[in-house]
N, CA, C and O atoms as a GROMACS GRO file, in nm:
protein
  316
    1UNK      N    1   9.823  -0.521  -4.743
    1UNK     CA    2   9.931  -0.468  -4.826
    1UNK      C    3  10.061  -0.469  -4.744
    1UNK      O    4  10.069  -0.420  -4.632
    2UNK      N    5  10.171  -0.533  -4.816
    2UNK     CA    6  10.304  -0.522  -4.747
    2UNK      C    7  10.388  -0.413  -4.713
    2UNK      O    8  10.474  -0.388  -4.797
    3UNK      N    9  10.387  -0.327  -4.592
    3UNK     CA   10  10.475  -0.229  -4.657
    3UNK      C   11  10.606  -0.200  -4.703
    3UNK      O   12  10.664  -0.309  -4.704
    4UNK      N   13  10.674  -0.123  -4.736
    4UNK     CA   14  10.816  -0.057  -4.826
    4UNK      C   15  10.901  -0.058  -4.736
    4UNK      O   16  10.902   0.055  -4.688
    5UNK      N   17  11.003  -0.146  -4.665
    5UNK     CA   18  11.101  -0.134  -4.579
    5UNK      C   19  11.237  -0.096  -4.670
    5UNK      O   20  11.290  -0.169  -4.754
    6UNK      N   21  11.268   0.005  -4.641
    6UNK     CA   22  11.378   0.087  -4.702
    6UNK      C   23  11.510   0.077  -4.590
    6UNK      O   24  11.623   0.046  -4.627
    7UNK      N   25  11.480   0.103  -4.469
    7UNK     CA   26  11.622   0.146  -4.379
    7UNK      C   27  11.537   0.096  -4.266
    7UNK      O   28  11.416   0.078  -4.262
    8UNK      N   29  11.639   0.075  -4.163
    8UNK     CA   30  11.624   0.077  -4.009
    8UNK      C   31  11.524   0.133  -3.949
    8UNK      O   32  11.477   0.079  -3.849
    9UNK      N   33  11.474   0.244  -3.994
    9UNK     CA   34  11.373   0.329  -3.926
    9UNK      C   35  11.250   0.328  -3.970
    9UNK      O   36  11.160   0.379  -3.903
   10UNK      N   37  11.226   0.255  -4.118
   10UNK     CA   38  11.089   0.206  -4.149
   10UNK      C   39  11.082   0.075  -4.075
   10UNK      O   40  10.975   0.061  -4.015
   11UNK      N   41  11.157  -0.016  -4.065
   11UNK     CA   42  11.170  -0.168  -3.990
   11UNK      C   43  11.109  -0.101  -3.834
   11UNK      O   44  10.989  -0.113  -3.808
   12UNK      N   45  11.184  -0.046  -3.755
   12UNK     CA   46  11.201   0.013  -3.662
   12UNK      C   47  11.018   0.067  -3.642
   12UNK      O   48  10.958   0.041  -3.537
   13UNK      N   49  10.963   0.128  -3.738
   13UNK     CA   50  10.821   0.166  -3.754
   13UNK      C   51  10.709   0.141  -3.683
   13UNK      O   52  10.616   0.198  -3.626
   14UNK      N   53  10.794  -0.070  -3.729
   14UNK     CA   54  10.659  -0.154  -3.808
   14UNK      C   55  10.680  -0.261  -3.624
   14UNK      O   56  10.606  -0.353  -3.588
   15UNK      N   57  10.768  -0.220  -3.568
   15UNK     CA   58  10.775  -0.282  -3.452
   15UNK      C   59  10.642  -0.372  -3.384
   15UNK      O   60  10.530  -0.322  -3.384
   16UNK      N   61  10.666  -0.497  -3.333
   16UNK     CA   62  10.562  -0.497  -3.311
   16UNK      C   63  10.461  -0.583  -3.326
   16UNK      O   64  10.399  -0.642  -3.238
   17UNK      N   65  10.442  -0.587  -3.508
   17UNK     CA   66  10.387  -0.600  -3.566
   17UNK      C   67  10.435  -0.748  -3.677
   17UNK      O   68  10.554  -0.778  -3.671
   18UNK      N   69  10.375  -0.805  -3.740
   18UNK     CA   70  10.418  -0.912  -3.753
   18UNK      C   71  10.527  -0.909  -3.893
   18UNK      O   72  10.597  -1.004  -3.928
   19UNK      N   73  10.518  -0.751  -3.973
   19UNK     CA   74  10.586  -0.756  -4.054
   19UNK      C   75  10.734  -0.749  -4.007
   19UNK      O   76  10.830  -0.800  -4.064
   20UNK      N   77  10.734  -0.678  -3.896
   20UNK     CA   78  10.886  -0.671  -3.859
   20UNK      C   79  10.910  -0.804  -3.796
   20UNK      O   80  11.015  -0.826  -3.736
   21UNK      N   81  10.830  -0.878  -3.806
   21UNK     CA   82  10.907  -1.000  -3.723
   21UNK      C   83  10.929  -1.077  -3.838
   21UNK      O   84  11.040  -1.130  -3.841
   22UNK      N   85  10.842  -1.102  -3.953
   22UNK     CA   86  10.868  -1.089  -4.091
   22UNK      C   87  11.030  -1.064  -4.126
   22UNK      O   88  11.123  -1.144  -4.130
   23UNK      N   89  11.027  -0.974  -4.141
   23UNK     CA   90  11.154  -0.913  -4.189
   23UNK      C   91  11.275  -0.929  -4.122
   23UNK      O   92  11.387  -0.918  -4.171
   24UNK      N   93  11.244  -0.955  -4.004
   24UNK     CA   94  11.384  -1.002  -3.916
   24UNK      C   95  11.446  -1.139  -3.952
   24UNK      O   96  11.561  -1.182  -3.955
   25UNK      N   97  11.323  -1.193  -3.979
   25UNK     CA   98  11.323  -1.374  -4.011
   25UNK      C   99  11.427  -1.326  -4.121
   25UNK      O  100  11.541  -1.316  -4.075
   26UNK      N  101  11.417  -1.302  -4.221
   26UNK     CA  102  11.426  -1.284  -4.310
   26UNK      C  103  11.578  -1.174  -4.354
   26UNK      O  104  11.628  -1.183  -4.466
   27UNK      N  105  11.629  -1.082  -4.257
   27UNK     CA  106  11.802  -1.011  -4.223
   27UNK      C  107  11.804  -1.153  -4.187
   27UNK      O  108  11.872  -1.202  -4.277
   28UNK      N  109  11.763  -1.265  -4.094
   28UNK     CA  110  11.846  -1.324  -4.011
   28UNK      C  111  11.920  -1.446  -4.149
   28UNK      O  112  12.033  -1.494  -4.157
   29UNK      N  113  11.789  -1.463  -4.246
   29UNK     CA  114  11.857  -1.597  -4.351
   29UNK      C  115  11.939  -1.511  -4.425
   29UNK      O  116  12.000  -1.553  -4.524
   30UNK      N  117  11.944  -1.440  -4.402
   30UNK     CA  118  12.044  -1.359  -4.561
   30UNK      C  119  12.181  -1.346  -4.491
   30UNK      O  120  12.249  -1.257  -4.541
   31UNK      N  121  12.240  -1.415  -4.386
   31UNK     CA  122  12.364  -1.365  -4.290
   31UNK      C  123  12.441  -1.518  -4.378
   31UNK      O  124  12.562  -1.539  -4.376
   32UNK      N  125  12.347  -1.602  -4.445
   32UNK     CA  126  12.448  -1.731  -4.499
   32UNK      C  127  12.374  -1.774  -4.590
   32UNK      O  128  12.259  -1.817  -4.581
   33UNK      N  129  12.447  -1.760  -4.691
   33UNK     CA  130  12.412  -1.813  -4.822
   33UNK      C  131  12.564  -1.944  -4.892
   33UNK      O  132  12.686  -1.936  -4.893
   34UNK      N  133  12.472  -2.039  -4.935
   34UNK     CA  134  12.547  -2.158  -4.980
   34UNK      C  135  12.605  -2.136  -5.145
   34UNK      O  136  12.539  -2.090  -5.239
   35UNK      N  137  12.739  -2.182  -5.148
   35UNK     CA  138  12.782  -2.152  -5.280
   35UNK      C  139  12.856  -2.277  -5.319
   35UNK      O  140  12.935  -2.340  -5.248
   36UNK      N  141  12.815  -2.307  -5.456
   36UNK     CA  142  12.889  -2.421  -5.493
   36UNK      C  143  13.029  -2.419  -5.520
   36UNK      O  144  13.041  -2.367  -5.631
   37UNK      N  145  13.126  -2.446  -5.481
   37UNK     CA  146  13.263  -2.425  -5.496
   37UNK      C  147  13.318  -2.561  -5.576
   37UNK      O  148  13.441  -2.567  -5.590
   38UNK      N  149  13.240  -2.670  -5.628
   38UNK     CA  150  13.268  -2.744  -5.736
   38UNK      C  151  13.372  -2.690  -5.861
   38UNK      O  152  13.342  -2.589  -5.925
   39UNK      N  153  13.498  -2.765  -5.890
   39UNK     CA  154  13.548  -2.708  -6.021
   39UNK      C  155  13.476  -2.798  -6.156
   39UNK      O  156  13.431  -2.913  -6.156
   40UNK      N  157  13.485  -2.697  -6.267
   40UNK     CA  158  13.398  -2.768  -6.397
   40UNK      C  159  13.500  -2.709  -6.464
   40UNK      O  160  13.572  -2.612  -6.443
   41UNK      N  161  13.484  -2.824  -6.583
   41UNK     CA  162  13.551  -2.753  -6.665
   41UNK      C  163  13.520  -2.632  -6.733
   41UNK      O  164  13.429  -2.561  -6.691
   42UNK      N  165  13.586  -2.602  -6.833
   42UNK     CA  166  13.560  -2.483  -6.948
   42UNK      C  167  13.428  -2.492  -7.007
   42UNK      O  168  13.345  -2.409  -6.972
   43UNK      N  169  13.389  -2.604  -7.113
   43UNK     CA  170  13.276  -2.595  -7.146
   43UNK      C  171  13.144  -2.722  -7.070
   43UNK      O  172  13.056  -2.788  -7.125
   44UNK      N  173  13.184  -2.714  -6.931
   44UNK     CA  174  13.073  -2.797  -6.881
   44UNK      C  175  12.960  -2.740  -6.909
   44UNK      O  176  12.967  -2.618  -6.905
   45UNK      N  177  12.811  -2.804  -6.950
   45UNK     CA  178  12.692  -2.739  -6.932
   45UNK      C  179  12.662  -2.733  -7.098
   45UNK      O  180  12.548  -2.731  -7.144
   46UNK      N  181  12.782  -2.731  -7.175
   46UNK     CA  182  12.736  -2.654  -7.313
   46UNK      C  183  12.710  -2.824  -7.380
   46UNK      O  184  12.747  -2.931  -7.330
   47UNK      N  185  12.654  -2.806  -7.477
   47UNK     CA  186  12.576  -2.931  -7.549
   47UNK      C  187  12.719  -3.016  -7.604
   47UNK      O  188  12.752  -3.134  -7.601
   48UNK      N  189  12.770  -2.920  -7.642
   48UNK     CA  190  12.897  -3.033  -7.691
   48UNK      C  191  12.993  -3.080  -7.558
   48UNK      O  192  13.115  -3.075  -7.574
   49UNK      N  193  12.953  -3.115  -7.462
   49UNK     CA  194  13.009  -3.131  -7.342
   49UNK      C  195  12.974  -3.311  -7.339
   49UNK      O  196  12.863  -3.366  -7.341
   50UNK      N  197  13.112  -3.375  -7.334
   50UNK     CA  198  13.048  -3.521  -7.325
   50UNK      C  199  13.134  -3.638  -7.210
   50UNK      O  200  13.149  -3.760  -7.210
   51UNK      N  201  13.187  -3.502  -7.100
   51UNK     CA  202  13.247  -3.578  -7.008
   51UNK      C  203  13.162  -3.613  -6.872
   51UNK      O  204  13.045  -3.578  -6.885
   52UNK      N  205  13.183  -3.657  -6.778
   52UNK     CA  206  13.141  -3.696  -6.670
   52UNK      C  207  13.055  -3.583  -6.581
   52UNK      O  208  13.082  -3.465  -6.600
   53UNK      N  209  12.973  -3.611  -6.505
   53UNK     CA  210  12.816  -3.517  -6.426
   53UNK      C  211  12.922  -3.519  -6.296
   53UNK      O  212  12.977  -3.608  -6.232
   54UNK      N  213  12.921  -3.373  -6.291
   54UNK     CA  214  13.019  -3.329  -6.171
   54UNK      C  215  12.924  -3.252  -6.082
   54UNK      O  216  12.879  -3.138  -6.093
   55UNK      N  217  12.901  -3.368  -5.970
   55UNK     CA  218  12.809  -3.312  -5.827
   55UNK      C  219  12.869  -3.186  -5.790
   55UNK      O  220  12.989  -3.162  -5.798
   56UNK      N  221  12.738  -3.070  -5.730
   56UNK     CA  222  12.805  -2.952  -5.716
   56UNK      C  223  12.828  -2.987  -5.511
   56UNK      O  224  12.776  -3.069  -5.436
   57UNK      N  225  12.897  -2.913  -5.496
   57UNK     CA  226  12.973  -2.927  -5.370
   57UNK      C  227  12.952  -2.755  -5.288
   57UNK      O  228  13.012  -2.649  -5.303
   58UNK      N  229  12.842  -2.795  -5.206
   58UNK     CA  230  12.759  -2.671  -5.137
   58UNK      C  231  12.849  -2.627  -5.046
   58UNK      O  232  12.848  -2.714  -4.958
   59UNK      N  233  12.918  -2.551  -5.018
   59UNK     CA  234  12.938  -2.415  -4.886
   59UNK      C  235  12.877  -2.326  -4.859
   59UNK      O  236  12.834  -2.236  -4.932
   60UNK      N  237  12.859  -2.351  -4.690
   60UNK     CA  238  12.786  -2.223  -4.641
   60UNK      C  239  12.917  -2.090  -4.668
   60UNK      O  240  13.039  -2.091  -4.679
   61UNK      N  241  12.844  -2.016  -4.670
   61UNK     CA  242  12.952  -1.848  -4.652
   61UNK      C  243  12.880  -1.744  -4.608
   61UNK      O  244  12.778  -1.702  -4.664
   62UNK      N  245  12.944  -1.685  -4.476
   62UNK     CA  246  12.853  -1.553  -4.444
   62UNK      C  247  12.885  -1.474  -4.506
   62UNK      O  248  12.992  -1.462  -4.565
   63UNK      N  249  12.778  -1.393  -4.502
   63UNK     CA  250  12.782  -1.243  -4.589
   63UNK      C  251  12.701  -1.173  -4.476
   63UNK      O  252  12.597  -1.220  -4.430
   64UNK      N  253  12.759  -1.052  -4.434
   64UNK     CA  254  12.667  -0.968  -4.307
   64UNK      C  255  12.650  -0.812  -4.443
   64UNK      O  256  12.618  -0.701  -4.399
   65UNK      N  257  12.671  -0.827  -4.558
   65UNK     CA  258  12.594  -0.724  -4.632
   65UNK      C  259  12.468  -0.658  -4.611
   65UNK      O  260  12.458  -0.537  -4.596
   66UNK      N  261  12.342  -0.761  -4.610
   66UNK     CA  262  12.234  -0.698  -4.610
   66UNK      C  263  12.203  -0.683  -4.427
   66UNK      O  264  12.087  -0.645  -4.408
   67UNK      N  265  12.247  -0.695  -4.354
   67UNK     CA  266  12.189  -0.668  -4.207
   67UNK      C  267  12.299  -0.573  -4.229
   67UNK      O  268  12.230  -0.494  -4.166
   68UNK      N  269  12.405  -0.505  -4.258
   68UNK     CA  270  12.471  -0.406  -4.224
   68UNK      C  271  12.420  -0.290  -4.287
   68UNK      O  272  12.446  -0.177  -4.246
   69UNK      N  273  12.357  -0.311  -4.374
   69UNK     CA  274  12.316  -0.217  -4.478
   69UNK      C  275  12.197  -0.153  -4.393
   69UNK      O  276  12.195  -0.032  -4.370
   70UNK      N  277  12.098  -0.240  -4.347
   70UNK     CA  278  12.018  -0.219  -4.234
   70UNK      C  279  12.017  -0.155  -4.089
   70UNK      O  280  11.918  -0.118  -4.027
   71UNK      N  281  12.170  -0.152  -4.045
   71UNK     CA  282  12.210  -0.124  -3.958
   71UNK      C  283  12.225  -0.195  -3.835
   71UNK      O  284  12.241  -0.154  -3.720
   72UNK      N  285  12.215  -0.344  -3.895
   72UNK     CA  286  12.252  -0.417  -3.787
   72UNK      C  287  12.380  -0.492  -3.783
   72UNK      O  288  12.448  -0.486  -3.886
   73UNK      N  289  12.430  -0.568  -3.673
   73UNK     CA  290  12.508  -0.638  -3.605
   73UNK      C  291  12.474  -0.791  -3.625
   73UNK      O  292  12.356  -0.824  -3.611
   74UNK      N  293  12.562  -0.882  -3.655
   74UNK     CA  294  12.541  -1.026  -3.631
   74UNK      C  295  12.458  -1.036  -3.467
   74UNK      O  296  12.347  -1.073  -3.430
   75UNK      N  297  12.570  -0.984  -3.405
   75UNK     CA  298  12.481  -1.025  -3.205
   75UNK      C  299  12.393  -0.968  -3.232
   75UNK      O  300  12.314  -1.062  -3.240
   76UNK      N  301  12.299  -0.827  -3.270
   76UNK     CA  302  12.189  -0.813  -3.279
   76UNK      C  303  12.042  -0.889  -3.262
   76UNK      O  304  11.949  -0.905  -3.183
   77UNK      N  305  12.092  -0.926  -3.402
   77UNK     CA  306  12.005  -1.039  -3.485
   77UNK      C  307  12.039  -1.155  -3.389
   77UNK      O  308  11.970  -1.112  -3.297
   78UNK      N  309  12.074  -1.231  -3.355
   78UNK     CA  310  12.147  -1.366  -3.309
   78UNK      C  311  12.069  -1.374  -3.154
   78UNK      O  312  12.037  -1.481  -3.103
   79UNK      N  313  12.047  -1.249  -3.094
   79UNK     CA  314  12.030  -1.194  -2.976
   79UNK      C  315  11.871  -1.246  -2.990
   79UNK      O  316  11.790  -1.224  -2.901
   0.00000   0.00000   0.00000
């Protein structure tokens, strides 16, 4: 059974153990998430749409939300 990591101090718990190494993996992918910054038009996607297939165009972007929320640091994690 997986357990309930809520905050720093349940992570902190599980030390050790393979869930916290688990879960570190896992603060560490959530520090960059890719976003398509492609422009479309107004009604791209909708059925009456009959112009040209516009490749989406991936950016990385950090977000340190969920490791801060956790109570960590980029160097932390990185460390």
């Amino acid at each position: 059974m997986r357990p309930i990591i809520n905050t720093r101090e349940d992570l902190e718990a599980l030390k050790g153990t393979e869930h916290y190494t688990e879960f570190i993996q896992s603060l560490k992918g959530s520090m960059i998430h890719k976003v398509n910054i492609a422009e479309y038009p107004e009604n791209y996607g909708s059925p009456e749409y009959d112009g040209e297939v516009i490749e989406p165009i991936w950016e990385e972007v950090e977000n340190l939300d969920t490791i801060t929320r956790f109570g960590f640091t980029k160097e932390e994690l990185n460390n």
